[in-house]
mmCIF file as gemmi writes it, N, C-alpha and C atoms, coordinates in Angstrom:
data_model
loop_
_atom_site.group_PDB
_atom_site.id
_atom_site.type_symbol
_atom_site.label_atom_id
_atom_site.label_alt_id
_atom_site.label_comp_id
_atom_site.label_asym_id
_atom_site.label_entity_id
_atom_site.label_seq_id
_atom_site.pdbx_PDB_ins_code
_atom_site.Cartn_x
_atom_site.Cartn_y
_atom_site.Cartn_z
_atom_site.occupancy
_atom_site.B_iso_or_equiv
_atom_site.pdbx_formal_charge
_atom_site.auth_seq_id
_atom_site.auth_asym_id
_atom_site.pdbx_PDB_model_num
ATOM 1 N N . UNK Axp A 1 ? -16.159 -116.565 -122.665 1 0 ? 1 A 1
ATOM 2 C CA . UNK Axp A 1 ? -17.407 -115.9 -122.93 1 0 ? 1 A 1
ATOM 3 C C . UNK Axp A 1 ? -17.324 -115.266 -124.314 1 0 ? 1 A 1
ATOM 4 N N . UNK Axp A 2 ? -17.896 -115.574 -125.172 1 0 ? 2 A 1
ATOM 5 C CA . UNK Axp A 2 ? -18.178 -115.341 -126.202 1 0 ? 2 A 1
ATOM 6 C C . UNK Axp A 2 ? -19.551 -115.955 -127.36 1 0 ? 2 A 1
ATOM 7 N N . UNK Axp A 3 ? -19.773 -114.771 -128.26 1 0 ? 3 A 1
ATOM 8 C CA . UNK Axp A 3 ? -20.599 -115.178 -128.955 1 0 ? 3 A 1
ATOM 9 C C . UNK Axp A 3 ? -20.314 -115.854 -130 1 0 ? 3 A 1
ATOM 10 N N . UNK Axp A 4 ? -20.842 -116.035 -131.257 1 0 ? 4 A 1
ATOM 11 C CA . UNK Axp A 4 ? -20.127 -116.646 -132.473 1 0 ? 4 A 1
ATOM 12 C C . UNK Axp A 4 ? -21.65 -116.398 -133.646 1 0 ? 4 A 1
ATOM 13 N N . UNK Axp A 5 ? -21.363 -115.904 -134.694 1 0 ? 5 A 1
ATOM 14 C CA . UNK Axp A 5 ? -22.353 -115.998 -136.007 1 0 ? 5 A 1
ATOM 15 C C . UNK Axp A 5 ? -22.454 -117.508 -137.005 1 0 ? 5 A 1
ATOM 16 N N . UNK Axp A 6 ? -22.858 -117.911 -137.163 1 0 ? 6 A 1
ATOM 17 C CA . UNK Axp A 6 ? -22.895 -118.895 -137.992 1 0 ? 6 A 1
ATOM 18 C C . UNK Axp A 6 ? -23.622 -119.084 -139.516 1 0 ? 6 A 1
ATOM 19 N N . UNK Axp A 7 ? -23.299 -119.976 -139.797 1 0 ? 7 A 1
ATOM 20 C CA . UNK Axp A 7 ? -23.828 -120.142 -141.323 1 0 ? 7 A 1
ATOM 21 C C . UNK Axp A 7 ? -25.113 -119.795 -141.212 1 0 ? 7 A 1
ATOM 22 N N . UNK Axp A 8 ? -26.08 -118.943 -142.297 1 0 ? 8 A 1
ATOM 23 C CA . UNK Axp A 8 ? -27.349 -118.32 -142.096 1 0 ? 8 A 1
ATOM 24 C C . UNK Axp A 8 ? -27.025 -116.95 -142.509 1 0 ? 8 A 1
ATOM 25 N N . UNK Axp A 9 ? -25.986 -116.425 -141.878 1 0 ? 9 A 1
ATOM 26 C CA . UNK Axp A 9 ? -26.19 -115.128 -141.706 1 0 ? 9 A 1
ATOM 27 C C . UNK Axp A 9 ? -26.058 -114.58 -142.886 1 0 ? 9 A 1
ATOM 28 N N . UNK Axp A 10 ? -26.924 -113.453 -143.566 1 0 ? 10 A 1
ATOM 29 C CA . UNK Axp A 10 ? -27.32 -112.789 -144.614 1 0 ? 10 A 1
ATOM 30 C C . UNK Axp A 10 ? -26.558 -111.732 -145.026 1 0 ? 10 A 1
ATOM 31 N N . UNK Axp A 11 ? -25.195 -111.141 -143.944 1 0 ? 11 A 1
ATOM 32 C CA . UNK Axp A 11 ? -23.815 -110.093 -143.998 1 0 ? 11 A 1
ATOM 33 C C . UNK Axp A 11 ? -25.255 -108.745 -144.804 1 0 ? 11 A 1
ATOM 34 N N . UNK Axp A 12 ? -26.211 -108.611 -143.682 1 0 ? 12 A 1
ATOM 35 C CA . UNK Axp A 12 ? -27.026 -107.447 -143.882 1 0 ? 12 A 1
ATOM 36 C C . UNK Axp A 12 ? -26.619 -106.355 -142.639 1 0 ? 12 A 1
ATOM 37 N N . UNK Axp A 13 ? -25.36 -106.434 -142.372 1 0 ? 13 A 1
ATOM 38 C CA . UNK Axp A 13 ? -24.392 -105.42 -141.514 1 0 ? 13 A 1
ATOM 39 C C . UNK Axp A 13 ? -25.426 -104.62 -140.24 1 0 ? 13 A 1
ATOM 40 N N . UNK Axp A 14 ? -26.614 -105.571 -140.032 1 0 ? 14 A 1
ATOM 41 C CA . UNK Axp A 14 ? -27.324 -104.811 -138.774 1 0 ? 14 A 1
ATOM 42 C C . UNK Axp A 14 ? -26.687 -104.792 -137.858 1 0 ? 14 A 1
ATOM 43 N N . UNK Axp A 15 ? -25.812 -106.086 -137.326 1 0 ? 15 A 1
ATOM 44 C CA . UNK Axp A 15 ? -24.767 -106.496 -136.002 1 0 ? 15 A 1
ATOM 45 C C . UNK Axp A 15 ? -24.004 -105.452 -135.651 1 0 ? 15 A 1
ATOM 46 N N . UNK Axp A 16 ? -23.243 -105.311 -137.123 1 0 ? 16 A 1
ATOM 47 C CA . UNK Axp A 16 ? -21.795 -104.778 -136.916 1 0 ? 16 A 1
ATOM 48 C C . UNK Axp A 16 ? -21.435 -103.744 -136.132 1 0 ? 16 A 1
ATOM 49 N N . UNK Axp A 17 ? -22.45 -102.41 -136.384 1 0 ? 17 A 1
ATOM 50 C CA . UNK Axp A 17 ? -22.166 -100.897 -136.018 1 0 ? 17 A 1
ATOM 51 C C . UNK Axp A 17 ? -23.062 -100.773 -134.01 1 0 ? 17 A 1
ATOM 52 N N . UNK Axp A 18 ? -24.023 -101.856 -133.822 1 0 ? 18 A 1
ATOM 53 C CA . UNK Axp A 18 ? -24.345 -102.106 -132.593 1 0 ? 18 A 1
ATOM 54 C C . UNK Axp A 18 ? -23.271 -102.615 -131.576 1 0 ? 18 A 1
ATOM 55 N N . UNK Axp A 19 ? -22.231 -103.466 -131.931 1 0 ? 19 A 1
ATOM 56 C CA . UNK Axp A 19 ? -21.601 -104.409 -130.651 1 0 ? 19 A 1
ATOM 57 C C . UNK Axp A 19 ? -20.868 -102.893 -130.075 1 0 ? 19 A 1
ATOM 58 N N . UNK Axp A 20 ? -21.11 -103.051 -129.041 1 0 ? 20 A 1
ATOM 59 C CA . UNK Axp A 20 ? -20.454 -102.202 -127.735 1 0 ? 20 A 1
ATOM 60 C C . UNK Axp A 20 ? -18.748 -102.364 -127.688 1 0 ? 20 A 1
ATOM 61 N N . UNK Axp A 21 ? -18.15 -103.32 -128.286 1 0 ? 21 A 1
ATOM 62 C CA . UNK Axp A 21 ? -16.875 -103.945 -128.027 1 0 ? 21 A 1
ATOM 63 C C . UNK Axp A 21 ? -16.445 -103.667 -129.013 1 0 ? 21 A 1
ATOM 64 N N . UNK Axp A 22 ? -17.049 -103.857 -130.132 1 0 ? 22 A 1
ATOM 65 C CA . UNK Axp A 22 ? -16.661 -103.28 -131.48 1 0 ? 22 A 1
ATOM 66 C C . UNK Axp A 22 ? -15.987 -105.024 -132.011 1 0 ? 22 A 1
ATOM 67 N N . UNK Axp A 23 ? -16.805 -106.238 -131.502 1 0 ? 23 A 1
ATOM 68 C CA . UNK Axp A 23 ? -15.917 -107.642 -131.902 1 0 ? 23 A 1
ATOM 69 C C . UNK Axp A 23 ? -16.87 -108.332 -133.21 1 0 ? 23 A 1
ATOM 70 N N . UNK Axp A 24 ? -17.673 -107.188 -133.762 1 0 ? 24 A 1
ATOM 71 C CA . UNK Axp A 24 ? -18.044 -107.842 -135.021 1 0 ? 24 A 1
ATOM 72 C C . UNK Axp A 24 ? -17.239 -107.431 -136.203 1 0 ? 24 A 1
ATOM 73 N N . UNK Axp A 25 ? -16.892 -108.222 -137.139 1 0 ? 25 A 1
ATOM 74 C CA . UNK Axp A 25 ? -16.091 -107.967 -138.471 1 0 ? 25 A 1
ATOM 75 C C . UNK Axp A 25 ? -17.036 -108.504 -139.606 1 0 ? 25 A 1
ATOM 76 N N . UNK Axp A 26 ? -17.052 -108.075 -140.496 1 0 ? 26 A 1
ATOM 77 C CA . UNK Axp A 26 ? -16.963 -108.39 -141.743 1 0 ? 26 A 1
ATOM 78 C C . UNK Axp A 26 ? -16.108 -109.388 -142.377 1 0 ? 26 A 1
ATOM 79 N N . UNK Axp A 27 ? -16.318 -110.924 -142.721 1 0 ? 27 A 1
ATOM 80 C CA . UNK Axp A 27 ? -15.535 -111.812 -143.34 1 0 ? 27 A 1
ATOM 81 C C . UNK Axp A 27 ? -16.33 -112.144 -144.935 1 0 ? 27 A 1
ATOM 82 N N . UNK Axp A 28 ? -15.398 -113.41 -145.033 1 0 ? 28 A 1
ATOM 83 C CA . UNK Axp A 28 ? -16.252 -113.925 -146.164 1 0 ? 28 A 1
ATOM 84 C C . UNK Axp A 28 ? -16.662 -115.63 -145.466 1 0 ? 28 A 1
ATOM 85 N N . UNK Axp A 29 ? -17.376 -116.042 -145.441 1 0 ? 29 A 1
ATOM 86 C CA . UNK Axp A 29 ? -18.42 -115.916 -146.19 1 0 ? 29 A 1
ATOM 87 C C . UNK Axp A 29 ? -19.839 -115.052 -145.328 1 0 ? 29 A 1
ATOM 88 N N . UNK Axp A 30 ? -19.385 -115.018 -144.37 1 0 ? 30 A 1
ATOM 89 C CA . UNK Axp A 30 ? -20.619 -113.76 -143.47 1 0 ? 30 A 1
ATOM 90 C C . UNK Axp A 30 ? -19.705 -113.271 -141.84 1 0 ? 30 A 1
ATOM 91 N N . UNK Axp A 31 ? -20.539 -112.464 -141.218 1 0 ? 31 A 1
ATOM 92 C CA . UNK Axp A 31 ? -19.568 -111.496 -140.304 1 0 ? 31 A 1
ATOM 93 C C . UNK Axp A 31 ? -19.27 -113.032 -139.198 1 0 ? 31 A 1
ATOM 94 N N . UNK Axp A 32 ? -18.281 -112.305 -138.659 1 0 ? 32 A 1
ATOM 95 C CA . UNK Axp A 32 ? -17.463 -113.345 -137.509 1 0 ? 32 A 1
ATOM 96 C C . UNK Axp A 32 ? -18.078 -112.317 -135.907 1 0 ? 32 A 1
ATOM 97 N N . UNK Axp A 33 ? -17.151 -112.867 -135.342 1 0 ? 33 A 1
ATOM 98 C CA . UNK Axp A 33 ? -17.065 -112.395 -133.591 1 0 ? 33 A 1
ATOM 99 C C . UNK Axp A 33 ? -15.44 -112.18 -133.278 1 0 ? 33 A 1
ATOM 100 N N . UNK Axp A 34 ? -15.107 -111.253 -133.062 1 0 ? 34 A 1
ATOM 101 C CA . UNK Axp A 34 ? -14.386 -111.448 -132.451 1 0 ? 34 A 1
ATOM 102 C C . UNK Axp A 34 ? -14.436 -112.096 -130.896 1 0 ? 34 A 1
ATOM 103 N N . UNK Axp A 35 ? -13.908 -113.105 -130.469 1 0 ? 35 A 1
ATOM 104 C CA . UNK Axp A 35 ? -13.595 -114.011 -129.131 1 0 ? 35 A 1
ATOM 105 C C . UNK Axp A 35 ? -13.225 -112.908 -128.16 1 0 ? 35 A 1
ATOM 106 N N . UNK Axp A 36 ? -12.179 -112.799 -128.485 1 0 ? 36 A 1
ATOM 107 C CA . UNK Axp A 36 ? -11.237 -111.87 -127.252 1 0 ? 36 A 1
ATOM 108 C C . UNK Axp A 36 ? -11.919 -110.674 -127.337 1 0 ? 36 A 1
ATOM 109 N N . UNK Axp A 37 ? -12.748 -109.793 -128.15 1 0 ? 37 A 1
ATOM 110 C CA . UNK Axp A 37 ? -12.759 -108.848 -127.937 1 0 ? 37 A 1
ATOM 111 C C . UNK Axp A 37 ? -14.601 -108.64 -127.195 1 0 ? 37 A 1
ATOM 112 N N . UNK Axp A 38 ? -15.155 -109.905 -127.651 1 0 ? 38 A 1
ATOM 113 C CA . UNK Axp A 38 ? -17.033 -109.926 -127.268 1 0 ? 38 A 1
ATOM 114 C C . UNK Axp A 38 ? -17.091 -109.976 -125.844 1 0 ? 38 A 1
ATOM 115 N N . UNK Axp A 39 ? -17.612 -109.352 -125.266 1 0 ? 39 A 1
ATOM 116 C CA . UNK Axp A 39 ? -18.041 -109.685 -124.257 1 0 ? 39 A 1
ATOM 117 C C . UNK Axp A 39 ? -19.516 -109.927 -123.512 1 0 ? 39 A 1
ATOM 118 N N . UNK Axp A 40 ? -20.375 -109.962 -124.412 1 0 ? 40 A 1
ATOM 119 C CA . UNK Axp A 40 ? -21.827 -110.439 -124.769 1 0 ? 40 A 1
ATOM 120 C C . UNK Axp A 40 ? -22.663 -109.278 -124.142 1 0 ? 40 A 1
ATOM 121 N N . UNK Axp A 41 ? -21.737 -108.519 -124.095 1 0 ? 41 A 1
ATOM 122 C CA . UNK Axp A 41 ? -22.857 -107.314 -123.846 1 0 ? 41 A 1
ATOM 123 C C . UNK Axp A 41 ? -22.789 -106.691 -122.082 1 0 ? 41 A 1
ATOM 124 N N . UNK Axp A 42 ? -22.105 -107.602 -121.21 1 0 ? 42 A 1
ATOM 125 C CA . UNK Axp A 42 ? -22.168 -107.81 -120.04 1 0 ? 42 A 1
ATOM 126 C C . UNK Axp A 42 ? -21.883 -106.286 -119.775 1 0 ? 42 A 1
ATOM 127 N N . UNK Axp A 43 ? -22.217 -105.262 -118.652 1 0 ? 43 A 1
ATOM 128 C CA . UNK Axp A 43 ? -21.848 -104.27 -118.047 1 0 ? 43 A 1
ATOM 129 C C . UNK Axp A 43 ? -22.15 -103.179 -119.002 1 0 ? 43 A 1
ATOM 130 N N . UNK Axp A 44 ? -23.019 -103.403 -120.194 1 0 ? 44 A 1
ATOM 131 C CA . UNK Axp A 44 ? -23.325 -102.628 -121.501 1 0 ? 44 A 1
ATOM 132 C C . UNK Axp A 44 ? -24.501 -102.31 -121.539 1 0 ? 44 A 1
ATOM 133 N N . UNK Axp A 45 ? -25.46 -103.616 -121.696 1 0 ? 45 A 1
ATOM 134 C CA . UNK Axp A 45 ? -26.355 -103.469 -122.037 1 0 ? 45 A 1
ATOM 135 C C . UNK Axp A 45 ? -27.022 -105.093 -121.463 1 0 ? 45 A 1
ATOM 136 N N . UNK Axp A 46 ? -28.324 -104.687 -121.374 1 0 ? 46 A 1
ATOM 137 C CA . UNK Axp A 46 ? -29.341 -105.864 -120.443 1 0 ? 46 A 1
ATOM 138 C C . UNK Axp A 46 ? -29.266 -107.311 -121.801 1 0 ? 46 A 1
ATOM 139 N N . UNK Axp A 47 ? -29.593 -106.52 -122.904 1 0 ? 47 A 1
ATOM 140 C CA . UNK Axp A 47 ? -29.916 -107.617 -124.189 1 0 ? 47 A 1
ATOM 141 C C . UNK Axp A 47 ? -27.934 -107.827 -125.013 1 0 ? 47 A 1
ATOM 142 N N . UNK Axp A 48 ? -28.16 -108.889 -125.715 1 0 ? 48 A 1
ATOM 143 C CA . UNK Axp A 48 ? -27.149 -108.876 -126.231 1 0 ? 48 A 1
ATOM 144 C C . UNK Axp A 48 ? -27.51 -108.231 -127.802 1 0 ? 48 A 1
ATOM 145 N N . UNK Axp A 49 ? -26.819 -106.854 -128.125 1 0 ? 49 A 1
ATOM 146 C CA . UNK Axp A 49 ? -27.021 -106.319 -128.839 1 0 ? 49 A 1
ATOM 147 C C . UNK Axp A 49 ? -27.174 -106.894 -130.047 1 0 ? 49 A 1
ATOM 148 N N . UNK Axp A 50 ? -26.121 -107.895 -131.052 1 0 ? 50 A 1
ATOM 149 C CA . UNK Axp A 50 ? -26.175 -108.295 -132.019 1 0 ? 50 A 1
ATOM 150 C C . UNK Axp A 50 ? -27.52 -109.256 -132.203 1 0 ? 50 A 1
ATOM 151 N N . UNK Axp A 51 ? -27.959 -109.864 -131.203 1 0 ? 51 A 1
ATOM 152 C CA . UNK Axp A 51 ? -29.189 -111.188 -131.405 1 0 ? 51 A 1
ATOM 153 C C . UNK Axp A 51 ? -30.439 -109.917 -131.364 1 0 ? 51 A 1
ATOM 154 N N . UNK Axp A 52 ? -30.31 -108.525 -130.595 1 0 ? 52 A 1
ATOM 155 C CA . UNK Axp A 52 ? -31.502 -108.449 -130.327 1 0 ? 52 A 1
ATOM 156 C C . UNK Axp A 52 ? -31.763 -107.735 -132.162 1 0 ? 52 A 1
ATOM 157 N N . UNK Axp A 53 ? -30.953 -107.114 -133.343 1 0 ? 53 A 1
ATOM 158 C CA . UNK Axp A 53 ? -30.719 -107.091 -134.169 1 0 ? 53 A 1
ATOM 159 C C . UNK Axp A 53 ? -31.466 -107.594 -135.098 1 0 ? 53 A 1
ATOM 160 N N . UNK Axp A 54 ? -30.687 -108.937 -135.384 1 0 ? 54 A 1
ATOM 161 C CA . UNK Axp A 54 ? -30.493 -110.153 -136.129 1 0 ? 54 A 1
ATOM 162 C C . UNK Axp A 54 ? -31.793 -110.143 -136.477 1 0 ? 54 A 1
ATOM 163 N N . UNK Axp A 55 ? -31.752 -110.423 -137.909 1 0 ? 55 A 1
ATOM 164 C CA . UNK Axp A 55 ? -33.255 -110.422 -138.757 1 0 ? 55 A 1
ATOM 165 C C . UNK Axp A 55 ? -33.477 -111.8 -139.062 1 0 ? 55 A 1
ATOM 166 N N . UNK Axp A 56 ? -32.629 -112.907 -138.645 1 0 ? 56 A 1
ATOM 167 C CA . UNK Axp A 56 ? -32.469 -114.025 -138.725 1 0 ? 56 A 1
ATOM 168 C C . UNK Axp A 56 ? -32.483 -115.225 -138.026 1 0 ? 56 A 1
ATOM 169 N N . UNK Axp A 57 ? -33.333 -116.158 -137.534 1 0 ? 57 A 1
ATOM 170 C CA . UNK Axp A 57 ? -32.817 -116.965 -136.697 1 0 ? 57 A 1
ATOM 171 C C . UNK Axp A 57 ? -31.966 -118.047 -136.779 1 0 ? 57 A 1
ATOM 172 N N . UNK Axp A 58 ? -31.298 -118.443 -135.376 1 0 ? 58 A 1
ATOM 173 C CA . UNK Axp A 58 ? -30.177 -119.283 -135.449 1 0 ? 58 A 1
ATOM 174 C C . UNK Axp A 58 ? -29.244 -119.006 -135.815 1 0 ? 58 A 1
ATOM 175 N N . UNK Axp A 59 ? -29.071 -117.896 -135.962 1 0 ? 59 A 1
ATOM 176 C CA . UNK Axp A 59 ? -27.761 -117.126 -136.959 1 0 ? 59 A 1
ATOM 177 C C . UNK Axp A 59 ? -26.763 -117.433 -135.723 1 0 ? 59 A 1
ATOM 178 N N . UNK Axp A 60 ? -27.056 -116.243 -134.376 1 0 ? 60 A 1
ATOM 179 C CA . UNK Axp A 60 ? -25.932 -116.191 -133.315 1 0 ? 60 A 1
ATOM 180 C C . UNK Axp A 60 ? -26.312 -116.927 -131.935 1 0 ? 60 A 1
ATOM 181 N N . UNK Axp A 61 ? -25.145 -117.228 -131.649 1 0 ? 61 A 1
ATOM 182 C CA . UNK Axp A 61 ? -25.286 -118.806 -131.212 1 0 ? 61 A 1
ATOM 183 C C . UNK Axp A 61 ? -24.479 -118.514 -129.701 1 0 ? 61 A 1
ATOM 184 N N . UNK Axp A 62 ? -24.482 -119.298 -128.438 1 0 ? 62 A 1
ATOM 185 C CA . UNK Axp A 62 ? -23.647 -118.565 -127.134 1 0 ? 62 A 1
ATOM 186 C C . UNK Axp A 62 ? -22.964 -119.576 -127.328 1 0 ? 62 A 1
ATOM 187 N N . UNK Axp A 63 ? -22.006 -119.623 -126.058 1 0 ? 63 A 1
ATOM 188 C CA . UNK Axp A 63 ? -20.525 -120.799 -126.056 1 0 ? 63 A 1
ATOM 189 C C . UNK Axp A 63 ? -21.529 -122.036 -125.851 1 0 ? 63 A 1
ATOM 190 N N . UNK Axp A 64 ? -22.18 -122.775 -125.977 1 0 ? 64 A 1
ATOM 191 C CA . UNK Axp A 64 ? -23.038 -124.212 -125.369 1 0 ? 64 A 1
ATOM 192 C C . UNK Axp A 64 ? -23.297 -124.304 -126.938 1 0 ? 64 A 1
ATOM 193 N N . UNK Axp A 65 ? -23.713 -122.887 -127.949 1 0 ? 65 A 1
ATOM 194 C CA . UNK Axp A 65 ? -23.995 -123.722 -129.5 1 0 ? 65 A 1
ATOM 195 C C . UNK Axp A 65 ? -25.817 -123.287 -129.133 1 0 ? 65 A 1
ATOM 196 N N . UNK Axp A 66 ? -25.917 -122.506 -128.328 1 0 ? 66 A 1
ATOM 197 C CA . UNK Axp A 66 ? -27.464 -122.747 -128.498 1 0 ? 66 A 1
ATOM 198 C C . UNK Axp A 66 ? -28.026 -121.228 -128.897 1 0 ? 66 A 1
ATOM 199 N N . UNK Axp A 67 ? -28.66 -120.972 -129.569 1 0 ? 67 A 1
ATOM 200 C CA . UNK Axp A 67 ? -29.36 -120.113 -130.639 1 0 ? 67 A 1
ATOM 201 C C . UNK Axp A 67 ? -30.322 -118.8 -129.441 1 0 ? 67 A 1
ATOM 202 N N . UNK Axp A 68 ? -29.567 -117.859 -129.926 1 0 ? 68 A 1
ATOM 203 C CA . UNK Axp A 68 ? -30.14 -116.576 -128.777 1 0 ? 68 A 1
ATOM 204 C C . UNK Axp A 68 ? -31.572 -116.173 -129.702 1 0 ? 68 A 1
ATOM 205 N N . UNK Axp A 69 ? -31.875 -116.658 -130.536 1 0 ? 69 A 1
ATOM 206 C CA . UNK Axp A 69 ? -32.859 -116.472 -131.541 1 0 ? 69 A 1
ATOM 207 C C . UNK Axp A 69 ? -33.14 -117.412 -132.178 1 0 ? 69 A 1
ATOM 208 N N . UNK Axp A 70 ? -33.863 -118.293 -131.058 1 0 ? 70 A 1
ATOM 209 C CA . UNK Axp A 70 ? -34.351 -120.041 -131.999 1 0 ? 70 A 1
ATOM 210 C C . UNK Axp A 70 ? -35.504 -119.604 -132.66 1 0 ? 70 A 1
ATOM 211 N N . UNK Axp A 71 ? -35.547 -120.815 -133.27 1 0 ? 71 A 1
ATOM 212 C CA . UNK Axp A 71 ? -36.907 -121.684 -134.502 1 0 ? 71 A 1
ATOM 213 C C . UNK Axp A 71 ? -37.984 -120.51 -133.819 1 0 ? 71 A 1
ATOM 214 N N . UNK Axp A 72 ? -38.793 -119.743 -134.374 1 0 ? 72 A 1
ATOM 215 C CA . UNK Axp A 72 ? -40.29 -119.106 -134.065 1 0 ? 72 A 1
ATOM 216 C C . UNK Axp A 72 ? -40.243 -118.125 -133.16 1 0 ? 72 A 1
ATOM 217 N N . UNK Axp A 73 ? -38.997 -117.551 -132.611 1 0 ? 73 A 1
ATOM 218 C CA . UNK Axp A 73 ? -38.791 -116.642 -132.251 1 0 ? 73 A 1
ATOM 219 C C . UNK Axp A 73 ? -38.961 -115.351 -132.668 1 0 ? 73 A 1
ATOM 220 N N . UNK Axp A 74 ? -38.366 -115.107 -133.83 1 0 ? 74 A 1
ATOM 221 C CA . UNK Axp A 74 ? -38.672 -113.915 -134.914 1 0 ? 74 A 1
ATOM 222 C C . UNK Axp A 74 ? -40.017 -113.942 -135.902 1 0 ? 74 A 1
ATOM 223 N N . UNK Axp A 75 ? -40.546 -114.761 -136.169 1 0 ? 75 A 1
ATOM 224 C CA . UNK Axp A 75 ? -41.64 -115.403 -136.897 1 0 ? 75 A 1
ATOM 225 C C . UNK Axp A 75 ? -42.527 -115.365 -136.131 1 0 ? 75 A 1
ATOM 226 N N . UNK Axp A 76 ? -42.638 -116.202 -135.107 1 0 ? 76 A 1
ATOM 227 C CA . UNK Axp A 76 ? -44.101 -116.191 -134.327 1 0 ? 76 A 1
ATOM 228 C C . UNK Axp A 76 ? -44.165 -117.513 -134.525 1 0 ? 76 A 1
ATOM 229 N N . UNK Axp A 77 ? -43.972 -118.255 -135.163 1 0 ? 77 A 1
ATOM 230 C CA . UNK Axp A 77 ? -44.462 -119.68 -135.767 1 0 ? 77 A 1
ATOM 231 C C . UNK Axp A 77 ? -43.738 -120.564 -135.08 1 0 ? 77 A 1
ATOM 232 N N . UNK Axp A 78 ? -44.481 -121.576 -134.335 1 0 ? 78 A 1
ATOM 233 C CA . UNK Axp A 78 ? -43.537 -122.239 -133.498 1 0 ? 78 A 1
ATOM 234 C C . UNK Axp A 78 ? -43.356 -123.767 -134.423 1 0 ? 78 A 1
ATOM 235 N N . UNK Axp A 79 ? -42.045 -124.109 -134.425 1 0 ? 79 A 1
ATOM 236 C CA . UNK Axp A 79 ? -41.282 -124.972 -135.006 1 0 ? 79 A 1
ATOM 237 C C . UNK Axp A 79 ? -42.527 -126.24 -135.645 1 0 ? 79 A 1
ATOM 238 N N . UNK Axp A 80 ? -43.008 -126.894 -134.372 1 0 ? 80 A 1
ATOM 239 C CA . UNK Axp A 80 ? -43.954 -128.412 -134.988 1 0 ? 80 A 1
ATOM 240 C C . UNK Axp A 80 ? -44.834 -127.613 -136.235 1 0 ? 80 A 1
ATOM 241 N N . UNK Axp A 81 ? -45.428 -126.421 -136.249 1 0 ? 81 A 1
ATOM 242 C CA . UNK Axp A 81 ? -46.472 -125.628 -136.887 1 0 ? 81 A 1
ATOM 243 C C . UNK Axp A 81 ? -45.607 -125.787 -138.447 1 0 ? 81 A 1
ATOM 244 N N . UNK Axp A 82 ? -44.442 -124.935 -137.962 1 0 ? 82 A 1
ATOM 245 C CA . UNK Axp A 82 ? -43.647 -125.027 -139.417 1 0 ? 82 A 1
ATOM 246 C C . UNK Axp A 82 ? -43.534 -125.974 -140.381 1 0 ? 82 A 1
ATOM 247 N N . UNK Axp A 83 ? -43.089 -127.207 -139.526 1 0 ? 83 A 1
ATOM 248 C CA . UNK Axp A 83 ? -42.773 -128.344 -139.925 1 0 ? 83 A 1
ATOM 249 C C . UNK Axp A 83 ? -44.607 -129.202 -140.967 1 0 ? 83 A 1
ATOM 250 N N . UNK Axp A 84 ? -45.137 -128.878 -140.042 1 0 ? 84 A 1
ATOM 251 C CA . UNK Axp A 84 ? -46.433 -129.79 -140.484 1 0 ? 84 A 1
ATOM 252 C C . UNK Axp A 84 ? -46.777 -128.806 -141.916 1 0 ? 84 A 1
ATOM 253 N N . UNK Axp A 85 ? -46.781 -127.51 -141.712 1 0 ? 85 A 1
ATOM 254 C CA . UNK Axp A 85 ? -46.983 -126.824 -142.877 1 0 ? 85 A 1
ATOM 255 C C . UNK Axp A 85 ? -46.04 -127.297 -144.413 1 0 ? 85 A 1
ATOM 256 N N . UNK Axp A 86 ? -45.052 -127.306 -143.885 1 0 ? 86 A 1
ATOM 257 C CA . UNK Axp A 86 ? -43.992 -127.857 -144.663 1 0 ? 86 A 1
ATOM 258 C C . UNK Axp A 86 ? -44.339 -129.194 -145.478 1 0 ? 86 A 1
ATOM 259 N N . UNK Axp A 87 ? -44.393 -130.011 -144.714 1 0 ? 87 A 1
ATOM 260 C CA . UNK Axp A 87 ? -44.995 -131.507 -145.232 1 0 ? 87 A 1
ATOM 261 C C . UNK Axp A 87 ? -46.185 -131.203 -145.957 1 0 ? 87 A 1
ATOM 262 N N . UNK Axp A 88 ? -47.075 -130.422 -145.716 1 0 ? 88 A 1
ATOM 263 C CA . UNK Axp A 88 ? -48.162 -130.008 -146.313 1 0 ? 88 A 1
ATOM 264 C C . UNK Axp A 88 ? -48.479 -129.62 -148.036 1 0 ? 88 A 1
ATOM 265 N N . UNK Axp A 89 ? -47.334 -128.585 -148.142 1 0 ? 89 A 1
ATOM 266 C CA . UNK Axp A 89 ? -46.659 -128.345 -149.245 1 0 ? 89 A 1
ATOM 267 C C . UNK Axp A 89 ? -46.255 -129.216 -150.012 1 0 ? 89 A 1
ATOM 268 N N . UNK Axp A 90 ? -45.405 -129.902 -149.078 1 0 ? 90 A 1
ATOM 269 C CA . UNK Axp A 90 ? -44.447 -130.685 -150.509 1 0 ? 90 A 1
ATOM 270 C C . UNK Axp A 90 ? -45.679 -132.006 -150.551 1 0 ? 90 A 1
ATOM 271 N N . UNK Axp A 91 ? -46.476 -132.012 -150.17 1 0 ? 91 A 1
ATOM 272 C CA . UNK Axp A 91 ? -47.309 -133.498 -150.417 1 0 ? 91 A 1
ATOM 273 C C . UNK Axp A 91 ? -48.585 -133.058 -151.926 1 0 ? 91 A 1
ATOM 274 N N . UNK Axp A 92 ? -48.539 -131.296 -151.984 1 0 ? 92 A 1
ATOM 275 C CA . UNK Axp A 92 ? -49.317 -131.216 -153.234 1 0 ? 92 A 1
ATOM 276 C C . UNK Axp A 92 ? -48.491 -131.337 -154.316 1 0 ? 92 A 1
């Protein structure tokens, strides 16, 4: 059981001073998890503190790899919307 940060993350230190476990660090090139020490919040707190945070999506990710803060979550904008907007743009 563990969480994990991934490429994205902006090291804007919102995570760090929230985890209950104290398993966020500071690396280079953006903050890590500690494994052994995360325990996703369980017996802490209802939300997992670092995702409910995160100014970013897709940043933090559960053991399966899947995003506690997908595509249009933080935005409002749901993914196909994005995308068509996108194409939109680059076609002027």
């Amino acid at each position: 059981m563990a969480l994990q940060i991934v490429d994205g993350c902006v090291n804007c230190w919102a995570c760090e001073p929230l985890c209950p476990s104290k398993a966020i660090y500071a690396a280079i090139p953006h903050f890590l998890i500690d494994a052994k020490k995360c325990t996703e919040c369980d017996g802490d707190y209802a939300d997992k503190q670092c995702a409910s945070i995160c100014p970013v999506e897709q940043v933090i990710v559960d053991s399966q790899g899947e995003a506690l803060n997908p595509p249009g979550s933080l935005t409002g904008i749901p993914p196909e919307r994005w995308e068509q907007v996108r194409a939109e743009i680059q076609a002027r």
